[in-house]
C-alpha positions, -999 to +999 in steps of 0.1 A: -323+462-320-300+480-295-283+515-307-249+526-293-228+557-302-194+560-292-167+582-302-134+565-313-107+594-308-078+568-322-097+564-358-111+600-356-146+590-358-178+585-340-195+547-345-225+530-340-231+493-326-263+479-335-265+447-310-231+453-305-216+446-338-199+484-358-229+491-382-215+521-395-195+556-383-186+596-389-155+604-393-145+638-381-114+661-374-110+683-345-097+721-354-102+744-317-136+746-301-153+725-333-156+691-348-159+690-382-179+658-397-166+650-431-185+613-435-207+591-425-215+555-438-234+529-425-236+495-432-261+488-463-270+453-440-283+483-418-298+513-436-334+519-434-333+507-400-328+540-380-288+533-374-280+564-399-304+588-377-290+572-343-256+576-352-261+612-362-282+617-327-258+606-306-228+624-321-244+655-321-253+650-284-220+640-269-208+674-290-232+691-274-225+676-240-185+681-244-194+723-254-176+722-289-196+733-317-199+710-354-193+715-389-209+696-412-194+690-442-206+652-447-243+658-464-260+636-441-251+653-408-261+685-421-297+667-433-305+660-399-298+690-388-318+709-407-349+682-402-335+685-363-333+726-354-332+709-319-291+710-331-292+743-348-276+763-321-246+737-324-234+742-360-203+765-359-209+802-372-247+794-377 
């Protein structure tokens, strides 16, 4: 099973392929400086296979990479933050 996170600026949302088919997303908005993550769902043909944790990985490192900081309002991202401090330093006003 092959992972891929891409952002998807026209749908406001980050993805995940899993063997190149969408398996799920996080849809986000952008305010100054910050991306705010309001949901995340993933496909139920591919939950419990790691897809929910790669997608929230790979957004949180292309965030990182681009200097912006997150806000996560969707429950999930703000999960694996908190079971990742590894990402600590990139939730806004935290």
């Amino acid at each position: 099973m092959t992972f891929l996170v891409e952002d998807n600026p026209a749908r406001h949302r980050f993805e995940i392929l899993v063997d190149d088919g969408l398996a799920g997303f996080a849809s986000y908005r952008i305010t100054p400086g910050t991306v705010v993550v309001t949901h995340t769902e993933i496909d139920p043909a591919h939950r419990g296979q790691g897809a929910g944790d790669a997608l929230a990985h790979g957004l949180l490192t292309r965030i990182s990479e681009r200097g912006e900081l997150v806000v996560p309002q969707c429950p999930f991202i703000a999960a694996y933050i908190e079971r990742h401090p590894e990402f600590a330093a990139l939730v806004a006003g935290g």
